[in-house]
C-alpha positions in Angstrom: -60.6 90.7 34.4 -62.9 93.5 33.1 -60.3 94.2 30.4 -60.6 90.4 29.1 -64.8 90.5 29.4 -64.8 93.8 26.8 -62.4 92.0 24.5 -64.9 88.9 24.6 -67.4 91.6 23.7 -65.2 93.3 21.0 -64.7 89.7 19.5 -68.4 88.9 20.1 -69.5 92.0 17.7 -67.4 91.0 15.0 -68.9 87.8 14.9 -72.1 87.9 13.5 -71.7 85.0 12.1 -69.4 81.4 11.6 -67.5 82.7 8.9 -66.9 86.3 10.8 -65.9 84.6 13.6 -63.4 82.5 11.7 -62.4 86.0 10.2 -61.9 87.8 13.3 -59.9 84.9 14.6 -57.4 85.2 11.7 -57.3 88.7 12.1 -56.0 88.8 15.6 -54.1 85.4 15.0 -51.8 87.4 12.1 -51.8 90.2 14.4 -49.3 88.5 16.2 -47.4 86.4 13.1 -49.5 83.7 12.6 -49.6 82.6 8.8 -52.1 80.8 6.4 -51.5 77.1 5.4 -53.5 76.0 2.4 -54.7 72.5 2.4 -54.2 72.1 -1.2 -50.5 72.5 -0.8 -47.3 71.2 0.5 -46.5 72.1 3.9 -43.1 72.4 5.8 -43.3 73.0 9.2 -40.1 73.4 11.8 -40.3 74.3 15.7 -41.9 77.5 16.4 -43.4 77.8 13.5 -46.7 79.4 14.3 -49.3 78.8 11.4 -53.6 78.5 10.8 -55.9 76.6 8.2 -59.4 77.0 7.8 -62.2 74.8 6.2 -65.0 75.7 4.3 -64.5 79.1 5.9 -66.2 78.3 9.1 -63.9 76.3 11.1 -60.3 76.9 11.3 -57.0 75.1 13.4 -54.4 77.3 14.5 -51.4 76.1 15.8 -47.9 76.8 17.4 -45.4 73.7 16.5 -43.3 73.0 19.8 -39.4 72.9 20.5 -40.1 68.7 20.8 -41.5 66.5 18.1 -45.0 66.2 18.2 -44.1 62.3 19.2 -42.1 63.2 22.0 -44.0 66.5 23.5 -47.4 65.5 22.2 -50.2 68.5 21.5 -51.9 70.7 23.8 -55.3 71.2 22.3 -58.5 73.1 23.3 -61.4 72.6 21.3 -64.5 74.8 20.4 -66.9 75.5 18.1 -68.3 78.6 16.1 -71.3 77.8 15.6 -74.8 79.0 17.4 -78.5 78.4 17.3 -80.2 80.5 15.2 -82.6 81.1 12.1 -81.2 80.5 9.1 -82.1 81.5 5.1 -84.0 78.7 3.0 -82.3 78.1 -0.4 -85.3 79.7 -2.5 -86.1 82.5 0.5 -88.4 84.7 -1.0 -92.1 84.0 0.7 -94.7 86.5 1.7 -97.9 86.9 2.7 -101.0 89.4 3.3 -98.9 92.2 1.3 -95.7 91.4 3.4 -92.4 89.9 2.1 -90.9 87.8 4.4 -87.9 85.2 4.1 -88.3 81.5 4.5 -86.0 80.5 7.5 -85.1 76.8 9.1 -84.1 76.8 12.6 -80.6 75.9 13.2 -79.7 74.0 16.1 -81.6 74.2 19.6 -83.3 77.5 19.5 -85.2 79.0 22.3 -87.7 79.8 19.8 -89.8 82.5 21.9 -86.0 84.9 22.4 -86.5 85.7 18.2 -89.4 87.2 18.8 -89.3 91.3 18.5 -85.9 91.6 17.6 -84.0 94.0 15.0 -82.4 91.7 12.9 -79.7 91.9 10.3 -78.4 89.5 8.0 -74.8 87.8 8.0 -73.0 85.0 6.3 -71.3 83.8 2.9 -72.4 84.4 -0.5 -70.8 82.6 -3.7 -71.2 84.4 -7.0 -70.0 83.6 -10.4 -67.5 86.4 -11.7 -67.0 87.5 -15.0 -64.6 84.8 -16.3 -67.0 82.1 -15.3 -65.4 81.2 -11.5 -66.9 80.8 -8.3 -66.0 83.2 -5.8 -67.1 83.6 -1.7 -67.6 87.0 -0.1 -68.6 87.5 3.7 -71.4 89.5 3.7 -73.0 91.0 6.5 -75.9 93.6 6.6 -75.6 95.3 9.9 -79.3 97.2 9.8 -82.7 96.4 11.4 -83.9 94.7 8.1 -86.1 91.5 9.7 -88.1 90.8 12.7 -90.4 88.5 13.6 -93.3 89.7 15.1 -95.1 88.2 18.4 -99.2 87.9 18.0 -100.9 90.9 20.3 -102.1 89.5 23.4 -105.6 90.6 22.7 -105.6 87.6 20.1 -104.4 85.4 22.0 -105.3 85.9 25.6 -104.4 82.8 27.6 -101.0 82.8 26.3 -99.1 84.4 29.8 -101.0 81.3 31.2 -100.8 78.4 28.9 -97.6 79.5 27.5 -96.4 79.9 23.9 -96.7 77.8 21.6 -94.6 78.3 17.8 -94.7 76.4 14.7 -91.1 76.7 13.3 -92.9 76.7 9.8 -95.6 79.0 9.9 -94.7 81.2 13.0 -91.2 82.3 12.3 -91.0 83.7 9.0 -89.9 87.8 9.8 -90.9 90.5 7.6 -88.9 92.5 5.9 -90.9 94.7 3.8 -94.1 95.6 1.9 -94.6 94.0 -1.5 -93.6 90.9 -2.9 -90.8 88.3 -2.0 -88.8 87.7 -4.7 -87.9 91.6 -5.3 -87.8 92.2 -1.8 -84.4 89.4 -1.9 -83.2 90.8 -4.9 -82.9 94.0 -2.8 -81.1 92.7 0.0 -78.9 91.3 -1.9 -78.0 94.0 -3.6 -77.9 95.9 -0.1 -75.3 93.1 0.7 -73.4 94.7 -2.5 -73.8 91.5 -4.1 -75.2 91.4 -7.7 -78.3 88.9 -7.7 -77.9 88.1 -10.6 -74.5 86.7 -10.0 -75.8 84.6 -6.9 -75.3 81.3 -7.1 -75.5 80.1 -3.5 -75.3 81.1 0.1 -75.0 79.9 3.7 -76.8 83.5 5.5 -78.0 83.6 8.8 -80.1 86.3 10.9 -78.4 87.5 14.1 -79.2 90.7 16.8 -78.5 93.8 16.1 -77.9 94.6 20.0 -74.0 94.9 20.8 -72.6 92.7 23.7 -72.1 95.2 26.3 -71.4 94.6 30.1 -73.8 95.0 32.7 -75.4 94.1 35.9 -74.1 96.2 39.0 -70.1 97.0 38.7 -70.3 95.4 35.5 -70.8 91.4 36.4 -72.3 90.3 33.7 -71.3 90.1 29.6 -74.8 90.3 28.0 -74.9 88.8 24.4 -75.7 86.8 21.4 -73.6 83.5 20.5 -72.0 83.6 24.0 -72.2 79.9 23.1 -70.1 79.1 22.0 -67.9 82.5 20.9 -67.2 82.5 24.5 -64.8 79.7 24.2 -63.6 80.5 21.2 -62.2 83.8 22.2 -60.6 82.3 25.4 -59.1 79.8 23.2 -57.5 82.0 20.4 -56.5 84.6 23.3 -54.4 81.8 24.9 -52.5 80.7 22.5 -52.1 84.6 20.9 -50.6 85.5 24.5 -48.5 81.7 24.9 -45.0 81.6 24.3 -43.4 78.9 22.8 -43.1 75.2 24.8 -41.9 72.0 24.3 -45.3 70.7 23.2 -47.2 71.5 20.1 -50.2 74.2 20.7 -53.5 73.6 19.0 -56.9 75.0 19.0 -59.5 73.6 16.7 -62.5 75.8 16.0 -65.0 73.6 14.5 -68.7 74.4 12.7 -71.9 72.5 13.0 -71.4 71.6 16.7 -74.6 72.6 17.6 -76.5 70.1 14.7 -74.4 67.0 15.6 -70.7 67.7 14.1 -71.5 65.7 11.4 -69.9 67.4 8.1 -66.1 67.8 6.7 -65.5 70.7 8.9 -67.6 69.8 11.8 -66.0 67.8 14.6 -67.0 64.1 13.6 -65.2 65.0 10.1 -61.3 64.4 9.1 -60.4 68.2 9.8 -58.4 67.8 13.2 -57.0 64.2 12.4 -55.6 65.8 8.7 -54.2 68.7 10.6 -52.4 66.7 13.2 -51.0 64.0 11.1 -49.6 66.2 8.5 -47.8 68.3 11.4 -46.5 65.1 12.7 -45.0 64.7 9.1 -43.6 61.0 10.1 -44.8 57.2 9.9 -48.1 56.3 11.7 -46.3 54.9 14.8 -44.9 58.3 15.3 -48.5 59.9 15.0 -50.2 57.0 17.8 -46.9 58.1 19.7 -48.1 61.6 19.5 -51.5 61.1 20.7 -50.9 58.9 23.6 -48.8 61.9 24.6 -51.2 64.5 24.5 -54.3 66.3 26.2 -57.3 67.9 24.9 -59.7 70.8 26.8 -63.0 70.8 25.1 -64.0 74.4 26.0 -68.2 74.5 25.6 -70.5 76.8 27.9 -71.6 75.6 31.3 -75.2 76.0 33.0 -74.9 78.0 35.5 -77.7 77.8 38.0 -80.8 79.8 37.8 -81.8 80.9 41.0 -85.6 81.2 39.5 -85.2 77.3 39.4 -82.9 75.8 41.1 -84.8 72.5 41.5 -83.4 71.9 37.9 -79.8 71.6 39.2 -78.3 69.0 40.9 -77.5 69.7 44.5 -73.7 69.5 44.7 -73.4 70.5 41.6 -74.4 74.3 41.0 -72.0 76.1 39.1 -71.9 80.1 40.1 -70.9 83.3 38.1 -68.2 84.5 38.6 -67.0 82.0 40.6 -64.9 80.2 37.7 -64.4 77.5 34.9 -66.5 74.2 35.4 -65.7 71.2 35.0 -68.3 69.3 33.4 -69.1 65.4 34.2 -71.5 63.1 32.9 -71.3 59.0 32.9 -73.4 58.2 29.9 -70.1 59.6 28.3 -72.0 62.9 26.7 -68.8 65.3 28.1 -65.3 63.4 27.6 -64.2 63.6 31.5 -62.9 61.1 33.3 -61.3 61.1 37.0 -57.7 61.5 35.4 -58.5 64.3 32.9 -60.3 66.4 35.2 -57.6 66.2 37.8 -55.1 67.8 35.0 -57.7 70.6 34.7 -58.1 71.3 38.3 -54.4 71.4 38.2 -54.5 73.9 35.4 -56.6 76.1 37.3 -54.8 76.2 40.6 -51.5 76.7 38.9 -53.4 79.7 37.4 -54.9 80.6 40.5 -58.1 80.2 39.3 -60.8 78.8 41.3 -63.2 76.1 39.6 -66.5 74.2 39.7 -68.2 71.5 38.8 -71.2 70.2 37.0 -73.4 67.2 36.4 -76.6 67.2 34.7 -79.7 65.8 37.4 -79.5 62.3 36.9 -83.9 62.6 35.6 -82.6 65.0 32.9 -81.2 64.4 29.5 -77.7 65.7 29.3 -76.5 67.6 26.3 -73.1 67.2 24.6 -70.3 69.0 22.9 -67.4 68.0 20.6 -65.1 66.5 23.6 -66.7 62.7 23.4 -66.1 62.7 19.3 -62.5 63.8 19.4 -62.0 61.8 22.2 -63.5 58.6 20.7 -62.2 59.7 17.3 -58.5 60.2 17.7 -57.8 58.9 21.5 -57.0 61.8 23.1 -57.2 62.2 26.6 -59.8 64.6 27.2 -61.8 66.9 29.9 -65.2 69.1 28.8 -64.8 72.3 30.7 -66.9 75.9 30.4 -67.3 79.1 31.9 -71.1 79.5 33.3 -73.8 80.7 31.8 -77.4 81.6 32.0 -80.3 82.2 28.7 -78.3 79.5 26.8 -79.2 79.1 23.1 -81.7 82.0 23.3 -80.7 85.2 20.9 -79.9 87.0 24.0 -77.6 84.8 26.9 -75.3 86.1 29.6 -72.0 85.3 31.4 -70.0 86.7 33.8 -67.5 89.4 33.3 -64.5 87.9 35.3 -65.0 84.1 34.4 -64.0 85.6 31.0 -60.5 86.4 32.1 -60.3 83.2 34.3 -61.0 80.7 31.6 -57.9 82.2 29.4 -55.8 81.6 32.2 -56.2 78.4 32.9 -56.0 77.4 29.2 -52.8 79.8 29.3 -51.2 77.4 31.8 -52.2 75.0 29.6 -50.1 76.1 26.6 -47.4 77.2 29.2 
């Protein structure tokens, strides 16, 4: 179990970004023959084949095609996405104040605002330049040096803040510095320390991230401490089980998706085409053989859990308090915000015993908004049977959150039996 939790951490520091994680993904997917599939081309597919796509470099399907027709053994599917809160570059960065240069940011997602503050932070993401000839090309870039930081205001100016709590503007208290000077040569720089020619810049999706690794820790190791546990967690488990799966009668499929964590609304989010294309050209037959397909098949939506915080319990449901290190969870919620039923969490509770895994479950306190994951749209989307599961978690969505170190291990086994 240890040996899984430092791989998570491995893939984790790779993966400062989307597009990095899509990148370590294809890197340990060819490790073990996967090939690229273009979706500008033809494809031909037979049994066994084991092949990926990507879209717009952030999300990317992998899949196995089974011994049976995807009409007869259906797909096996786990879901997740690669995407994370965090602070992300403004189109026209440069901004400065007061002698500083700084870089315009937007907050991506559901930040805890208050974990940015005081952090060495470098710079990752995708630039697109024009080349020589005229073309547009992409580059992954990632600037892995203490370059930003957003500074907290000394408690001698503000005094009351331990009692009154802190308050941010995401406009005017979130800008980091990253030098002396002015703004628009201070950008010039880094890109340029991205070995990208600014002139030759003509857009870019760049994010900040931690420079802290993901290490373990906590007594005898319990705990994986990191950045973009959610939702790289599930991610890794994902692409690890179907590296390790042999080949079965059904079709394997994991579908990393972007944007999760803003709604899933975009071409390569969740709520866009990208599974349903992928599916239905690996079906290659009429449409009745594609609805023939679906009914036959199951979907795991892998997303983090919450575990509960012992500081404050009273925000947990009672029977409901998912433990560290005490396995996956099963994740519930009637307003239809996770994608289980009765039926579909059954099979997962079956999955786990035949793995010998134990598992939990979760429901958010019926006075609290529950949040949501990509399970209800590719359930509602495509008819899939479907079940939300996720290994626990505490910190979630600040820069910093933790897991534990065997749930790591646990969750690929169960999605292992899965794919078995």
């Amino acid at each position: 179990m240890t040996e899984a939790a430092r791989d998570l951490c491995a893939y984790l520091n790779e993966s400062p970004s989307p597009y990095h994680a899509v990148l370590e993904t294809i890197r340990r997917l060819e490790a073990v023959g996967f090939s690229r599939l273009r979706e500008d081309e033809a494809w031909e597919l037979g049994p066994g084949d084991a092949r990926y796509v990507t879209r717009a470099d952030s999300s990317l399907i992998a899949f196995r095609v089974g011994e049976r027709s995807p009409s007869e053994g259906g797909f096996r599917i786990v879901g997740a996405h690669t995407d994370s809160p965090g602070l992300r570059l403004k189109p026209q960065p440069a901004s400065g104040k007061e002698g500083y240069a700084q870089l315009g940011v937007e907050v991506y997602g559901g930040v805890l605002l208050y974990s940015w503050l005081d952090r060495d932070l470098g710079v990752a993401g995708r630039v697109v330049v024009e080349e020589a000839d005229g073309s547009l090309s992409r580059r992954m870039v990632r600037l892995h040096a203490p370059l930003a930081r957003v500074a907290s205001l000394a408690i001698h100016l503000e005094r009351e803040v331990n009692d009154k709590g802190l308050q941010l503007n995401k406009q005017n208290h979130l800008a980091p510095m990253i030098g002396l000077g002015e703004g628009p040569a201070a950008v010039e720089k880094l890109f340029a320390d991205l070995s990208v020619d600014p002139s030759r810049v003509r857009g870019f999706d760049l994010g900040l991230y931690d420079l802290t690794a993901a290490t373990l820790g906590g007594q005898d190791d319990a705990f994986v401490f990191s950045g973009r546990l959610d939702n790289l967690a599930s991610c890794h488990a994902a692409t690890t089980a179907l590296v390790r799966a042999q080949r079965s009668s059904a079709t394997q499929v994991i579908a990393l998706f972007d944007h999760e964590e803003v709604g899933s609304g975009s071409a390569q989010g969740a709520a866009g085409p990208f599974l349903r294309d992928v599916l239905t050209r690996i079906v290659h037959a009429d449409h009745a053989s594609f609805l023939r397909a679906i009914a036959a098949s199951f979907c795991v939506s892998a997303d983090m859990a919450h575990a509960v915080h012992p500081n404050y319990v009273d925000k947990h449901e009672g029977k409901h308090m998912p433990r560290i290190g005490k396995g996956p969870v099963v994740k519930t919620n009637v307003q239809q915000r996770y994608a289980t039923d009765g039926e579909t969490g059954a099979r997962f509770r079956a999955l786990c015993r035949q793995a010998d895994v134990p598992v939990q479950d979760f429901v958010t306190r019926s006075d609290l908004a529950c949040g949501s994951t990509i399970g209800p749209i590719t359930a509602a989307q495509l008819g899939i049977a479907t079940v939300d599961v996720g290994n626990p978690m505490l910190s979630m969505h600040s820069i910093r959150e933790m897991c534990g170190a065997a749930d790591v291990g646990m969750m690929i086994a169960a999605l292992g039996r899965l794919f078995a």
